[in-house]
PLY file of the C-alpha trace (Angstrom):
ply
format ascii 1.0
element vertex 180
property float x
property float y
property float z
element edge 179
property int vertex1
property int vertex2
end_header
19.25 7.16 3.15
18.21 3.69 4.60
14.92 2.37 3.81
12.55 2.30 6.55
8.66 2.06 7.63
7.67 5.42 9.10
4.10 4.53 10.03
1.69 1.75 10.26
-1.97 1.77 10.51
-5.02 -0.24 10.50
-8.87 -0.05 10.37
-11.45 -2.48 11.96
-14.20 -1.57 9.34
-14.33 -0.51 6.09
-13.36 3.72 6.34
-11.38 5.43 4.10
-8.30 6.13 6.56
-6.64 4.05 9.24
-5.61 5.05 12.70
-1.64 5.21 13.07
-0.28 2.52 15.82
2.63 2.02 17.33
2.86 -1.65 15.57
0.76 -4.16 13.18
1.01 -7.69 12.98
1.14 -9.20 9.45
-0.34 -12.77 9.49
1.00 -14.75 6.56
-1.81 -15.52 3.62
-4.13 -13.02 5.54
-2.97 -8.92 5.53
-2.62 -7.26 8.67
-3.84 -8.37 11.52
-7.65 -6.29 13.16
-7.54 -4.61 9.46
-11.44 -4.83 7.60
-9.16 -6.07 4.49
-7.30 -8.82 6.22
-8.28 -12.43 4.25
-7.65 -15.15 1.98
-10.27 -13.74 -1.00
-11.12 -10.28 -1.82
-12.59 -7.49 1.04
-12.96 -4.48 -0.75
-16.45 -3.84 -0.87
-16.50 -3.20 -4.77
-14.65 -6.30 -5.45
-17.11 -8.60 -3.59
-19.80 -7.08 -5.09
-18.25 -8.58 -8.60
-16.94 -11.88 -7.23
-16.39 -12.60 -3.86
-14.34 -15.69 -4.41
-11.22 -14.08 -5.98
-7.89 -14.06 -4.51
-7.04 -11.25 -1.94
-4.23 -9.17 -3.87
-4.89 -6.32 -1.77
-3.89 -7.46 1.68
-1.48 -4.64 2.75
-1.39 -0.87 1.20
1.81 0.81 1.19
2.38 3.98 0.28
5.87 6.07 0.05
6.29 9.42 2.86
7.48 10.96 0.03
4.19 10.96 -1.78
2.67 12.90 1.80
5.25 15.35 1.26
4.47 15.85 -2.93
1.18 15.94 -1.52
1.82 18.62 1.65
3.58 20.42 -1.12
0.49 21.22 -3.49
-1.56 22.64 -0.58
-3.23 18.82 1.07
-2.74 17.81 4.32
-2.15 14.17 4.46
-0.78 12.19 7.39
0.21 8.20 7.54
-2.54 6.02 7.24
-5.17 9.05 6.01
-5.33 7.72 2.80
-5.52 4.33 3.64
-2.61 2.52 4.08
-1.26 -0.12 5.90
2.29 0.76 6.04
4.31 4.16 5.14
7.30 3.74 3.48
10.62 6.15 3.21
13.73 5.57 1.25
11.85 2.69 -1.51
10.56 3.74 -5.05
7.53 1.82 -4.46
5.85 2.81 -7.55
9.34 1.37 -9.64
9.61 -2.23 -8.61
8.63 -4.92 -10.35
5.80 -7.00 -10.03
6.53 -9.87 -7.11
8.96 -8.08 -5.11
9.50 -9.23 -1.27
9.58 -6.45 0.88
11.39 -7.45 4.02
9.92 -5.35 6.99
11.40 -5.38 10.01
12.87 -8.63 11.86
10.60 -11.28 9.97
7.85 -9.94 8.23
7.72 -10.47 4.15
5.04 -8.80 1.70
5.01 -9.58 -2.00
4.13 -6.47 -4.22
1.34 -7.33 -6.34
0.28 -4.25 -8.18
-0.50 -1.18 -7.87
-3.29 0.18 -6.13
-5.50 1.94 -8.47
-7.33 5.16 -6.51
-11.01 5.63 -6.73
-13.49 8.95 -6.40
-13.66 7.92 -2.70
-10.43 9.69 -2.12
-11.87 13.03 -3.19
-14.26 12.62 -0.47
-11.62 12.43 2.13
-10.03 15.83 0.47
-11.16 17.52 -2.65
-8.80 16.90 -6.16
-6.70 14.64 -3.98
-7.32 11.86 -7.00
-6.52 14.31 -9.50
-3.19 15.05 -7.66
-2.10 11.09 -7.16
-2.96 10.24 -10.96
-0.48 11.27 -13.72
0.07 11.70 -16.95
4.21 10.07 -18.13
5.39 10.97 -21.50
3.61 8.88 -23.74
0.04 9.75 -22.11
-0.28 6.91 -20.06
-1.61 6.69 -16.61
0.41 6.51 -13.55
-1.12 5.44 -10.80
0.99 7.04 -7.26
-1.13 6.30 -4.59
0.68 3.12 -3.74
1.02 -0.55 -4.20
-0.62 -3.45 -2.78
1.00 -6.78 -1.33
0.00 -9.95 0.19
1.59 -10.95 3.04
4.17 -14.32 2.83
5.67 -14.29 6.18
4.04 -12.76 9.25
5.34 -10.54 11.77
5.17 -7.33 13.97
6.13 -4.31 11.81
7.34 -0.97 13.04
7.60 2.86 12.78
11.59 2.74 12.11
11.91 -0.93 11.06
14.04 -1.81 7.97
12.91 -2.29 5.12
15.24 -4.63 2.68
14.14 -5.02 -1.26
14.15 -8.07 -2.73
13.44 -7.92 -6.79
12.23 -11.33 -7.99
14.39 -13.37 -10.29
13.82 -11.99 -14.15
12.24 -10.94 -16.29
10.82 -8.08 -14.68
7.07 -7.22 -14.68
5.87 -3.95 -14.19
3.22 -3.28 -11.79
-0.24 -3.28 -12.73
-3.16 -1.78 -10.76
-4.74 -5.09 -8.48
0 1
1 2
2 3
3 4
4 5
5 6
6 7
7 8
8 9
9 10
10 11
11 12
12 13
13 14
14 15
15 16
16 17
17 18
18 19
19 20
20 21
21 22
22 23
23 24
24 25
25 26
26 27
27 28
28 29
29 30
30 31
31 32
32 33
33 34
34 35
35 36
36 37
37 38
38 39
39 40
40 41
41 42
42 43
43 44
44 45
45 46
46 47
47 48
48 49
49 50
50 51
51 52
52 53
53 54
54 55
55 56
56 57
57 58
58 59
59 60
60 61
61 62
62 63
63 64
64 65
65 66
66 67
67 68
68 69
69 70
70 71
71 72
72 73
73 74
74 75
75 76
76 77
77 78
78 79
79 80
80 81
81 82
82 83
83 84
84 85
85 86
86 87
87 88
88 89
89 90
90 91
91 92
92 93
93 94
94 95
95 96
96 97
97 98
98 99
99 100
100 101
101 102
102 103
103 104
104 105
105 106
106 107
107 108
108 109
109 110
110 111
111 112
112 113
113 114
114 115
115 116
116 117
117 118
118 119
119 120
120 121
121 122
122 123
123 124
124 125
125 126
126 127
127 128
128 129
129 130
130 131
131 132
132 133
133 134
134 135
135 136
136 137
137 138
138 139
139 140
140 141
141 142
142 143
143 144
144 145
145 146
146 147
147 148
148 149
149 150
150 151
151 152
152 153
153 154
154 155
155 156
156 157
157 158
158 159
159 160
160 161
161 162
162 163
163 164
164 165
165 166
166 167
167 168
168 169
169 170
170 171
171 172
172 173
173 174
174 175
175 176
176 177
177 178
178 179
C-alpha cells in the first residue's frame, strides 16, 4: 500500500477537534495555515502558561487512519481531525520513525517529526476512556504514547486528501521519538 494523507483539518481557535477540508496550507517555520497552533513559539494553552517563549514543536498533528480504525474497533467513533489533528495519515508507522524525519506531503510540502504528541484528560472529554485506549503499556512497562506525532513545518505547501506521502529518515543515529 502507498503512503498517503487521507484527511486534513484545521481549527481557528483553540477546540479539541478540527473541521476536515478539502486542503491546508503549510507555511514554512509557522504550522498550518488559519490553525489556533500555527507560530514560531509555543500555542498550546498549557505550554504558554509555563513559558511562552519556547520553540513551537507542535506545529502540525498527525495521526495514522489506522489508529481511527483500532479505535472504531473498541466501540469509539472517531473521524479525521476529531481528535485533533492536522493531517491523517495511511500507509506510515508514524509512531516508529525516528526523531527528525521529513515527511514529504504532497508536491512540496516538508514536516519534520519532532516527537510524539503526548495526550491529555481533555481527550476524555471529547469521548469517555478514549485516553485510556491511545496510551499503552509495551513489554517492559513503559508508556506508549499512540495518539500521534507532532512536526514543524520546513517547506510550505498545499496538502491533500490523497497526496503522497514520501519518508525521509534523517542521517544516523536514530532517535526515538519523545513526547514534545
Amino acid at each position: 500500500m502507498s503512503s498517503r494523507v487521507t484527511a486534513v483539518s484545521r481549527s481557528a481557535t483553540h477546540t479539541f477537534s478540527k473541521t476536515p477540508l478539502e486542503s491546508i496550507r503549510l507555511l514554512a517555520g509557522l504550522g498550518v495555515e488559519g490553525d489556533a497552533h500555527s507560530g514560531v513559539t509555543v500555542k498550546h494553552r498549557s505550554r504558554v502558561a509555563r513559558d511562552p517563549s519556547q520553540p513551537n514543536l507542535r506545529q502540525v498533528h498527525l495521526i495514522h487512519a489506522e489508529l481511527h480504525d483500532e479505535l472504531r474497533e473498541a466501540g469509539f467513533t472517531v473521524q479525521p481531525g476529531e481528535m485533533g489533528e492536522n493531517i491523517t495519515t495511511r500507509g506510515v508507522d508514524l509512531l516508529a520513525l525516528p526523531t527528525g524525519t521529513r515527511l514529504h506531503l504532497g508536491e512540496t510540502a516538508v514536516v519534520e517529526v519532532t516527537g510524539l504528541r503526548n495526550p491529555c484528560a481533555q481527550i476524555d472529554d471529547f469521548q469517555d476512556g478514549l485516553l485510556k485506549a491511545v496510551l499503552d503499556r509495551d513489554e517492559e512497562g513503559n508508556v506508549v504514547r499512540k495518539a500521534g506525532v507532532m512536526g514543524v513545518v520546513l517547506v510550505g505547501g498545499e496538502v491533500r486528501p490523497g497526496d503522497p506521502i514520501r519518508v525521509e529518515p534523517p542521517a544516523g543515529p536514530h532517535t526515538p521519538l519523545q513526547p514534545v
